[in-house]
N, C-alpha and C positions, 0 to 999 in steps of 0.2 A: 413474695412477688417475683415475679419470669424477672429474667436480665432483661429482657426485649418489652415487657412492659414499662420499665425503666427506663429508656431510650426514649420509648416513645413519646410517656410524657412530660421529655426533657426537650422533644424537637418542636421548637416555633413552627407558626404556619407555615413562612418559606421553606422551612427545611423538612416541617411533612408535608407539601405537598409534592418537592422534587421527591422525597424517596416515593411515595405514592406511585406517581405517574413513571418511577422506575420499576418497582413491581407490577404496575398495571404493564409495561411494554412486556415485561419478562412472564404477565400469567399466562400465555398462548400455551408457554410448557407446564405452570402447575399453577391455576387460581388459589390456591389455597392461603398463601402468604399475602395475599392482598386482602381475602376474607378475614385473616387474622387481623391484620394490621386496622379494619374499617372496623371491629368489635371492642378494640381495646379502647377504655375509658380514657381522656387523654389529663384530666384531671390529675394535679398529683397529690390529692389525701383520700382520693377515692382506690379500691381495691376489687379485684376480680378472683373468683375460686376457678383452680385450673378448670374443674366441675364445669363452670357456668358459659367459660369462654373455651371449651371443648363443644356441648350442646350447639352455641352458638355458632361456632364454624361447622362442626360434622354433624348437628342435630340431632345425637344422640351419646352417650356417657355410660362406657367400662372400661377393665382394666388394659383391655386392647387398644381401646382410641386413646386412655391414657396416654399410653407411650407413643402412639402415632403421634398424640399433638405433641410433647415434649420432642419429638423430632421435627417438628415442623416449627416450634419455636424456636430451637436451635439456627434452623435452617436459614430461618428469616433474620434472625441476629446477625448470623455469619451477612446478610445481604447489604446492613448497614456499610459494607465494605465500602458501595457508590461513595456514601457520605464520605466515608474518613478519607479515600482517595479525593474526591475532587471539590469538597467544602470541610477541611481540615478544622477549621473555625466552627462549626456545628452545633457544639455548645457553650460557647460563649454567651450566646444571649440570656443564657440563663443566672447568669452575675448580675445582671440589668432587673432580670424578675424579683432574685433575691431579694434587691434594694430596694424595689418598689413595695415588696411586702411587707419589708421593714419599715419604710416610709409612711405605709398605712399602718402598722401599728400591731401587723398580723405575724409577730415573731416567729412564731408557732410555726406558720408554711412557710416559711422563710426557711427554716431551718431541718423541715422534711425536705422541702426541693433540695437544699443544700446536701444533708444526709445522700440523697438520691444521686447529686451530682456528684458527689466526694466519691462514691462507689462505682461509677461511670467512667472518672478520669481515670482511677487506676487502674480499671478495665483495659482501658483503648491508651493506654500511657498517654496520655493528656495532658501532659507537665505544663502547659501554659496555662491552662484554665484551671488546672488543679490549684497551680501557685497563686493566682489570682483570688480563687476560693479559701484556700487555708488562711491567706493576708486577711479577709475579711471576717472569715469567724475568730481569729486569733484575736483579733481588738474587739472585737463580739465577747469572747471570754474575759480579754482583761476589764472590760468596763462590768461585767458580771465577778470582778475581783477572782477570777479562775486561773491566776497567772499560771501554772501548772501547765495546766491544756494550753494557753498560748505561749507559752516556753516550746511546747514538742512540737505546736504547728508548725511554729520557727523554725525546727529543727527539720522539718520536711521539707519546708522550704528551700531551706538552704541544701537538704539533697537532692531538689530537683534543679538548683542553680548549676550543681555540679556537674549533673545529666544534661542539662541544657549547653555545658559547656565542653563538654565529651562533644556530643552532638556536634556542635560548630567546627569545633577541630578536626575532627573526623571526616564532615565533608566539606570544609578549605581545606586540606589536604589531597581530597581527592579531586575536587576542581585543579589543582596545580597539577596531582599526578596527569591525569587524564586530557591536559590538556592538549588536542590536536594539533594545534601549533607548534609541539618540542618533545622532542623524546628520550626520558631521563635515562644517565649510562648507567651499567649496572650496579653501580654499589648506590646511586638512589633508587633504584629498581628492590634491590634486595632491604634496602632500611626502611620505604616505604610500606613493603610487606608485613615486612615486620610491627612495624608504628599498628596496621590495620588490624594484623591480629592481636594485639594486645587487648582490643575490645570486644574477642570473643568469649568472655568470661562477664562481660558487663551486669549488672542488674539490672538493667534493664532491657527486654526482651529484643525489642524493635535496632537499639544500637548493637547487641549481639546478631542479628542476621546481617543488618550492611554490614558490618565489619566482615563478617562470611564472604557475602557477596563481593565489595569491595580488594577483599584478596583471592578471589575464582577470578575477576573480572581481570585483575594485575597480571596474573600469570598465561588470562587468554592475549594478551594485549601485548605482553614482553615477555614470555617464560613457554614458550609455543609447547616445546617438549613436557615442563612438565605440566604443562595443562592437560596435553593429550594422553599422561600417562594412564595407567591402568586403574587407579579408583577414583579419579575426578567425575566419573560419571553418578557415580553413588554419593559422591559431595556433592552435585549439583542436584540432583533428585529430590536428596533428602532436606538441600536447603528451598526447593520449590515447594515443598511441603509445608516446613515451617510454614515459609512466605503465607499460604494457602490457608492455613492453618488460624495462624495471628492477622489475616487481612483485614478485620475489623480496627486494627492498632491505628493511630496516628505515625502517618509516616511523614518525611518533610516533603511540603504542597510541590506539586510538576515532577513527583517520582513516583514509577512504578517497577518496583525493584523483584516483585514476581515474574511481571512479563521479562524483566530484563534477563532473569535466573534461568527461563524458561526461552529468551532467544541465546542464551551459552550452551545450552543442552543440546537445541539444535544443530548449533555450531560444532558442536564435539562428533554429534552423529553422520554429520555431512563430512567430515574428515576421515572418520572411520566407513566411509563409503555404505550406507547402509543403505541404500538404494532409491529407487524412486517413489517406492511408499514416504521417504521425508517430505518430496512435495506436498503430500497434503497438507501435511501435518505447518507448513507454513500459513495455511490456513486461518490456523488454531490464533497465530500471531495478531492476525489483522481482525478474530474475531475476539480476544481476548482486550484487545485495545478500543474495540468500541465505546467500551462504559468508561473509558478513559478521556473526559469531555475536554484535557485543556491541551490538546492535541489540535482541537479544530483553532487555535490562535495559533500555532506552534508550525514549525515541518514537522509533518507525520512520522518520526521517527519509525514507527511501527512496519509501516506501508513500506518506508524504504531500506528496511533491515530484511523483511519477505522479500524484496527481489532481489538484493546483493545476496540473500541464500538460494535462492530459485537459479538469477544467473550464475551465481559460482558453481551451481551442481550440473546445469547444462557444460558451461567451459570445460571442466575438469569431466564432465562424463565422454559427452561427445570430440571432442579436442581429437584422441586415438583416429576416428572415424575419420576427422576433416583430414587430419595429417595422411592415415591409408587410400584416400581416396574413397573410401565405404559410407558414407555419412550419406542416410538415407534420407534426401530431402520428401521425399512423398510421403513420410510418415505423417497422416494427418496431426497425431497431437503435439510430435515434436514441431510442426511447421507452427502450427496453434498457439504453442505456448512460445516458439521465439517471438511471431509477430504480437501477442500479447506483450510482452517485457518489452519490445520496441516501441507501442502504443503508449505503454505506462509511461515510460523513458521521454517520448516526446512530449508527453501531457505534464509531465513534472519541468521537462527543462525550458516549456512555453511558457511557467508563472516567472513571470518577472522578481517577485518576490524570494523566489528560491535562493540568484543569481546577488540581490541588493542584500539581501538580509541575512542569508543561510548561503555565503560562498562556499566552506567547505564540503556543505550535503551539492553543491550544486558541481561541483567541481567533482565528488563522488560519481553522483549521477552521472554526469559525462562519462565515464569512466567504463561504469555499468555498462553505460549502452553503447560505450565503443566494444564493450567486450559480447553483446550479442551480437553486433554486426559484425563481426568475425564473420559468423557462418548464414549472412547475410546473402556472398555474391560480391564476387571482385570487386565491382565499383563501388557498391556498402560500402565493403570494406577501408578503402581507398579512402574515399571521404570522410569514416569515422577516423581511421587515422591522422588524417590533416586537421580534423578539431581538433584531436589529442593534443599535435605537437603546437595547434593555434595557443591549446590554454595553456602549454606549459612557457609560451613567450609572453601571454599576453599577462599572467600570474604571476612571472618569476618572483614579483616583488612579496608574495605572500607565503606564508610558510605552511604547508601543507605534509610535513614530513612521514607520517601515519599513511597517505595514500600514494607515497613517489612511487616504491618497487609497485605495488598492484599497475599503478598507470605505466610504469618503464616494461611492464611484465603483457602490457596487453600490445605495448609501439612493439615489443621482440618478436612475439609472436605472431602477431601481422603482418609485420616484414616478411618473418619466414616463409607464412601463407603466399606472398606478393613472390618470391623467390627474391626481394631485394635483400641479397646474404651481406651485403657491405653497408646497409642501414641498420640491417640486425647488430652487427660489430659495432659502428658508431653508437648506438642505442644502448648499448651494455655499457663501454666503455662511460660513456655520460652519465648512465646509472650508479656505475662504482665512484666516479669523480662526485656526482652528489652525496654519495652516500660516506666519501672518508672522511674520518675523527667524531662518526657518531654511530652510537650501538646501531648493529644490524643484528637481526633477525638472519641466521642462515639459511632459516626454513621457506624463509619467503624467497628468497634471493637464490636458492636451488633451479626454479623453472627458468629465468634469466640465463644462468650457468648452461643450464643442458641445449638451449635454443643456440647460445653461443658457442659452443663446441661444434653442435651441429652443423651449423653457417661456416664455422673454420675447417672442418672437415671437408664440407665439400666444396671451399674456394680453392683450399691446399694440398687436399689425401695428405696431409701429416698424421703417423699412425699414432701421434703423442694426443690429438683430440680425440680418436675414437677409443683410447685407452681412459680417456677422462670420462668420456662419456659413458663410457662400464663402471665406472667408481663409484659412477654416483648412481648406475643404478643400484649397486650394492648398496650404498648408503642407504639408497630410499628405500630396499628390500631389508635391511638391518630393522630401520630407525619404522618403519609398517607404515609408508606415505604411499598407500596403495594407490592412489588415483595417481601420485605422480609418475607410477611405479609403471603405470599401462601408458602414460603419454609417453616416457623416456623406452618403454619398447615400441611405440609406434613411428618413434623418433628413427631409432634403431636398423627395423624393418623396413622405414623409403628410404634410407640412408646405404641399408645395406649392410650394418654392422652385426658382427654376429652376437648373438643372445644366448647367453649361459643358462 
């Protein structure tokens, strides 16, 4: 029997007619997996020959549609992904079936469904429903005097206790690491990492990718360099793969740790400036999150991860342009897509909700959208600036450490645009007083520096800033911070400093 005939009739009504009506939205691209899915018997001691349930979907039977439908059952197994992402619990009701068959008398399909279901758990690592199932045929055996067999089920049990408690540690841990509120100094930085990777060897599949994940995501977060270095891109590919791969798995309910693998990848590519072909591809983000249903309870994490990558690539592309005075406002699509992110920006920060329940995405957002109106137009600009400095009075009481430099790095840069060169200096200076006795990131803290140099340059012609301000272009020419690399010469060039 197909693995996918198996599934299927393991899923109650509710949960076939949700995947249904999800291959029914998804057959515009290929009917075929929903013709599959309306063929198979859902009965579970009834049996189909591949034979019978080929005919029936392709209406005719050789060795070629053989393999056609074995790819199309594949296909459609790989689909059950909906389920396991956003009804995790999926086969649990079929513990409830067991015992009612039991109840009636009918041991027999008790113990096929069970068969059925015991092959399913290990499939999608299922360790709750697995554990629950083994408890029950295990005193199933001992009352059949089989102590033997309910000896080992115990013993599976108990190594799915084990897994279950990997799992828990794993991510309480990473709740603490990651928490927005505090940013751990380096030597929890570096033992944290470590803690993660020890579960890259785990037996069990799904806790061997977050742990992956979980130490890519540490090193995008606090380890900037070596994130960016040279084979992170082929670790984050190949762990999108797995992801991709194993998405039928049980992962823990309100994670989607593909898309997440798959918004770090973008993240790496938009730092290695790969151009405006990334746009689309942020696309991919908000189309990849759709079947992702507990988003609409939630802030769309998805939605506002696509535009902090959309606006970071405009800031850091066009930034050079604004500073030379070149910044081609009549380009239709660059006009299109600022007032687009402006749109977005305003439509996100009007939900009341964002602000009461999601302060830090809301305080983010601000953020965002002070950093398109940058290249808004003086008064834009002016006024995004005075929310900046609104929320950083009307907030101070809330700890927001993960967004200071970005928000201190959009008031620097807006200043500069303003020519107010002694708001730029206060504004830095503010940013180092928040930022001493806790890890800093140098990498972030670089465009602050070169904006500040700039502004002392030309209040003082001291030649000791415009020598600072060649350092760091070297650095960012060393260290390959290309994008910084063309703001700090456009820096340069209205400034008047000479360029090696």
């Amino acid at each position: 029997m197909l693995i996918l005939e198996k599934v299927i009739k393991l899923l109650d009504d509710f949960h076939f007619d949700i995947f249904r009506n999800h291959l029914k939205n998804i057959s515009k691209r290929s009917f075929f997996p929903l013709a599959l899915l309306d063929v198979i018997n859902r009965e579970p001691d009834k049996t189909q020959s591949i034979e019978e349930l080929s005919r029936a979907v392709y209406g005719d039977f050789d060795e070629k549609i053989r393999k056609k439908f074995l790819q199309l059952a594949h296909y459609t197994f790989r689909l059950t992904a909906f389920l396991a992402r956003n009804y995790p619990n999926y086969l649990q009701s079929n513990l409830s079936r067991i015992q009612h068959y039991i109840a009636r008398g009918e041991v027999g399909k008790a113990n096929l469904l069970a068969d059925t279901l015991y092959e399913i758990c290990r499939k999608t690592e299922d360790f709750n429903t697995e554990k629950q199932l083994l408890a029950m045929q295990s005193q199933q055996n001992f009352l059949l005097e089989s102590g033997y067999f309910a000896q080992k089920q115990h013993e599976r049990i108990q190594e799915l206790l084990t897994w279950e408690m990997d799992l828990s540690r794993l991510m309480s841990r990473a709740f603490a690491f990651f928490d927005p509120k505090s940013i751990p100094d380096a030597e929890q930085i570096d033992s944290t990492i470590t803690y993660f990777q020890q579960y890259a060897d785990h037996p069990a599949i799904s806790l061997r990718l977050i742990s992956r994940h979980f130490t890519l995501l540490a090193r995008f977060q606090f380890q900037k360099e070596v994130f960016y270095g040279s084979g992170t891109l082929d670790e984050l590919v190949s762990l999108e793969k797995d992801f991709n791969k194993n998405e039928y798995k049980i992962f823990p309910y309100l994670t989607d740790f593909a898309y997440a693998t798959h918004y770090l990848i973008l993240e790496y590519k938009y730092r290695n400036f790969a151009g405006n072909v990334l746009l689309k591809q942020t696309d991919r983000l908000l189309k990849q999150s759709e079947d992702t249903l507990f988003w609409k309870s939630f802030v769309n994490i998805p939605e506002l991860q696509a535009l902090e990558l959309e606006s970071g690539f405009y800031f850091r592309y066009y930034l050079p342009a604004l500073l030379t005075d070149t910044m081609d406002y009549e380009g239709v699509e660059v006009r299109e897509s600022l007032e687009t992110m402006d749109d977005q920006c305003r439509k996100l920060l009007k939900n009341e909700t964002l602000e009461q329940m999601f302060l830090l995405h809301y305080i983010n957002v601000s953020r965002i959208h002070a950093q398109v109106q940058l290249f808004m137009g003086e008064q834009t600009r002016k006024d995004a600036l005075n929310h900046l400095e609104n929320l950083l009075v009307l907030y101070q009481q809330v700890p927001f450490p993960m967004f200071l430099t970005k928000i201190f790095n959009v008031l620097i840069v807006g200043y500069y645009l303003q020519k107010d060169y002694a708001k730029v200096e206060e504004s830095f200076k503010r940013l180092k007083r928040t930022l001493k006795d806790k890890t800093v990131n140098e990498t972030e803290i670089l465009l602050a520096r070169a904006f500040f140099f700039a502004a002392r340059w030309i209040s003082t012609q001291r030649q000791q800033y415009a020598q600072k301000l060649s350092a760091l272009r070297v650095s960012a020419r060393q260290n390959r911070h290309h994008d910084l690399l063309k703001i700090l010469d456009a820096l340069c060039v209205r400034i008047q400093i000479p360029i090696e």
